[in-house]
ZAMARGU-4260 file (C-alpha; in steps of 0.2 Angstrom, whole numbers, plus 5000, padded with zeros to 4 digits):
<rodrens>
0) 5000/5000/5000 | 5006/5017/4995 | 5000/5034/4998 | 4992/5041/4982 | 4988/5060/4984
5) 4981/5071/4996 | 4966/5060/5002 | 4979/5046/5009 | 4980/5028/5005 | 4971/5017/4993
10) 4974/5002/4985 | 4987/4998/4972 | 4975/4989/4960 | 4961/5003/4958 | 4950/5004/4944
15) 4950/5019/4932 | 4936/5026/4936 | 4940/5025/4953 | 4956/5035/4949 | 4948/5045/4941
20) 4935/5050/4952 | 4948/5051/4968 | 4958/5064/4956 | 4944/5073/4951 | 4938/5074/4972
25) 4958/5080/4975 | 4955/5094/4963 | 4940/5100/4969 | 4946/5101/4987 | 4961/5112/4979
30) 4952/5122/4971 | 4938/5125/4986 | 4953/5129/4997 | 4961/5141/4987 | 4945/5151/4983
35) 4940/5150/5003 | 4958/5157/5008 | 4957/5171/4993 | 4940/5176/5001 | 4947/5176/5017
40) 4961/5187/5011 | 4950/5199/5001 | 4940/5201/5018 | 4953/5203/5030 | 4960/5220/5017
45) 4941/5224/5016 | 4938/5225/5034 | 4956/5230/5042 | 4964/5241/5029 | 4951/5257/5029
50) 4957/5273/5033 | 4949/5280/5052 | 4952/5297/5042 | 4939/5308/5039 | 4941/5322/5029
55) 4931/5337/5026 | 4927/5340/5045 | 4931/5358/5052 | 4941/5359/5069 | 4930/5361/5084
60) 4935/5370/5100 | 4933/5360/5118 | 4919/5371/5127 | 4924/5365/5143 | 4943/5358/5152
65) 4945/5340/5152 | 4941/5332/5167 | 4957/5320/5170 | 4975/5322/5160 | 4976/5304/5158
70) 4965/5294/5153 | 4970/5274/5154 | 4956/5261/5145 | 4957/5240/5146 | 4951/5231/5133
</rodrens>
């Protein structure tokens, strides 16, 4: 017994069709995966990579002092 492809073993006298089949199910669990991580890489750039700019806002003075220096926050 030898392992043959990415599903793992199988036996040495398969049929064609079986082989056939077994490559055809290989191909398609490559080609799921690499559309599943290019949608998770599209989403991650969508989600993370926006600018917290915003432009077009005019300056606004405080009408009142703060009420601490510091501020510390936990997340």
């Amino acid at each position: 017994m030898g392992i043959d492809g990415i599903l793992g073993k199988r036996r040495e006298k398969a049929t064609s069709r079986g082989k056939k089949w077994l490559k055809t199910q290989e191909m398609w669990l490559v080609v799921l995966g690499v559309i599943l991580h290019a949608v998770y890489m599209l989403s991650i750039f969508d989600i993370y990579f926006k600018t917290p700019i915003v432009h077009g806002m005019d300056p606004v003075t405080p009408r009142f002092d703060a009420p601490a220096k510091r501020l510390v926050l936990f997340v």
